[in-house]
C-alpha positions as CSV (number, residue, x, y, z in Angstrom):
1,X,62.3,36.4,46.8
2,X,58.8,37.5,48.0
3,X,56.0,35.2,49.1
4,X,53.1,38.2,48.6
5,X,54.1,41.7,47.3
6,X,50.8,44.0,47.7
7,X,50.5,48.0,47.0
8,X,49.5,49.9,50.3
9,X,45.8,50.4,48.6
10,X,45.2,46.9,47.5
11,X,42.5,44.7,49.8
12,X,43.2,41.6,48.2
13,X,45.8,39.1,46.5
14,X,46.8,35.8,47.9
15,X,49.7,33.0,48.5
16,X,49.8,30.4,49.7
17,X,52.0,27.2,50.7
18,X,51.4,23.6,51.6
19,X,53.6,22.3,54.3
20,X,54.0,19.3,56.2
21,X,53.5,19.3,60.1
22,X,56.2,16.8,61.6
23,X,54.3,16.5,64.6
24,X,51.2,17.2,67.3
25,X,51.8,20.2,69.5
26,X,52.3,23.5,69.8
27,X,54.3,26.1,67.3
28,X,55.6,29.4,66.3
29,X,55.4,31.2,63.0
30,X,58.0,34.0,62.2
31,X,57.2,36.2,59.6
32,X,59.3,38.2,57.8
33,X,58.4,41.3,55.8
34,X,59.4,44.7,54.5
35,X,58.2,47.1,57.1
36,X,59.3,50.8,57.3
37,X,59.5,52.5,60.7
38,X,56.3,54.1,61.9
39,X,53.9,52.6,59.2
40,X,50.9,50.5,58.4
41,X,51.8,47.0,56.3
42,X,48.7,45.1,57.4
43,X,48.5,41.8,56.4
44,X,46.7,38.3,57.1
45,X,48.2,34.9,58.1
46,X,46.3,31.9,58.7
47,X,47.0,28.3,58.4
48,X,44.8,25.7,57.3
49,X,44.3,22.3,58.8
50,X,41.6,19.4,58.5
51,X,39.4,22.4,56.2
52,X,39.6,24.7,59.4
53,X,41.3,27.5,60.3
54,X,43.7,27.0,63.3
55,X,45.5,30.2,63.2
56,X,44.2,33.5,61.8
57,X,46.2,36.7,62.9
58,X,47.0,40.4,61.0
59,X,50.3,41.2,61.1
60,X,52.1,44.3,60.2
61,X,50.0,46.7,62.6
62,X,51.8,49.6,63.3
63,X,51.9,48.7,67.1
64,X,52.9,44.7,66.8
65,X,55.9,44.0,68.7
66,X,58.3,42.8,65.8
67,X,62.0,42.0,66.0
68,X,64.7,44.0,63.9
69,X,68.7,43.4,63.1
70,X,70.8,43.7,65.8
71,X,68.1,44.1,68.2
72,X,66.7,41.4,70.3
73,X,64.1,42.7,72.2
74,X,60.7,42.6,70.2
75,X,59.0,46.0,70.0
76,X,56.6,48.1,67.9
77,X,58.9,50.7,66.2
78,X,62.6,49.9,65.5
79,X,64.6,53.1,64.6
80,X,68.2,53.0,65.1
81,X,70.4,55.8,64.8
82,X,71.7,54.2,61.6
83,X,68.5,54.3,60.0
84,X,66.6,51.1,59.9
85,X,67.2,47.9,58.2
86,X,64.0,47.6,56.4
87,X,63.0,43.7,57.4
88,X,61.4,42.7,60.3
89,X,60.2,39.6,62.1
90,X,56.9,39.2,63.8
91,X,56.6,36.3,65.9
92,X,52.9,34.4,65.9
93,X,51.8,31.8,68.1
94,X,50.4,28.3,66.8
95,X,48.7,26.8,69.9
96,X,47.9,23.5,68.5
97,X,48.7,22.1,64.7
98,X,48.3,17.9,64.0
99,X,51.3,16.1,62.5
100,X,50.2,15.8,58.7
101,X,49.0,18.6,55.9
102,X,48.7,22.2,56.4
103,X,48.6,24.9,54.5
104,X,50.0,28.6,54.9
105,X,47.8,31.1,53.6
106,X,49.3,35.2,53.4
107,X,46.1,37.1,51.8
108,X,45.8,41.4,51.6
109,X,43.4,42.7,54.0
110,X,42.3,46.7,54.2
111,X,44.5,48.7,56.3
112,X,44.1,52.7,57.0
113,X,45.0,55.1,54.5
114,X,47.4,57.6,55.5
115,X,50.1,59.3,53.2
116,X,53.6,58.4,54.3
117,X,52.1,55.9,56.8
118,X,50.6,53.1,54.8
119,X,53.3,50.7,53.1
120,X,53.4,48.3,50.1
121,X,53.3,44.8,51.8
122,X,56.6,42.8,51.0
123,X,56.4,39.2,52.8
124,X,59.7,37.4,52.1
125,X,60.2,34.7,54.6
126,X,58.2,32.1,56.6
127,X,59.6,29.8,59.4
128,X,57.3,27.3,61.0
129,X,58.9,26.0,64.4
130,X,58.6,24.1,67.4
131,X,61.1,26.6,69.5
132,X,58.3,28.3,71.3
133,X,60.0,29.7,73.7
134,X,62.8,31.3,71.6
135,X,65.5,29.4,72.9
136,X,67.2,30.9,69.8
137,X,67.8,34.1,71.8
């Protein structure tokens, strides 16, 4: 399912999710999102907490270092042999949320125009952790 679905020319449309923080410290937000090799899919994340904004980061630049299937190591383009996969990852750093409310916020934000090169903005997946040092890997 998609959390935000936005055309390539649209500079606004929201989505957003309430979540509970389990506790005081520091986090990671992976986003996942449609992104085809070599384009623009610019989007904002923030999250909201105590009526402030503790995290406010675009994603989907051309040049963010993003992970991909079967590859690890987090880079700006991902284009296998195979062709690529399609979804991506993009890892964001939370230096500080409270236990308690919070809220997720996705919204559209402009992105350059360039034919073959600016992409719809497909946002399926959001994971909120405390793993920030990617023990995972």
């Amino acid at each position: 399912e998609r959390l935000l679905s936005l055309d390539a020319k649209a500079k606004t449309g929201k989505a957003s999710q309430k979540v509970t923080v389990p506790e005081d410290g520091a986090y990671k937000l992976w986003v996942r999102y449609e992104y085809p090799a070599f384009c623009e899919c610019r989007f904002r994340v923030r999250i909201e907490q105590g009526g402030k904004d503790v995290l406010d980061a675009v994603v989907g630049k051309k040049d963010s270092p993003r992970l991909a299937f079967g590859d690890p190591v987090p880079k700006a383009q991902h284009d296998p042999s195979w062709g690529p996969e399609g979804l991506m990852v993009e890892p964001v750093s939370v230096p500080a949320l409270k236990a308690g409310p919070a809220t997720i916020v996705l919204e559209g934000v402009e992105q350059p125009q360039v034919p073959g090169v600016s992409a719809n903005r497909n946002v399926d997946l959001l994971y909120l952790t405390r793993d920030t040092r990617d023990e995972w890997l």
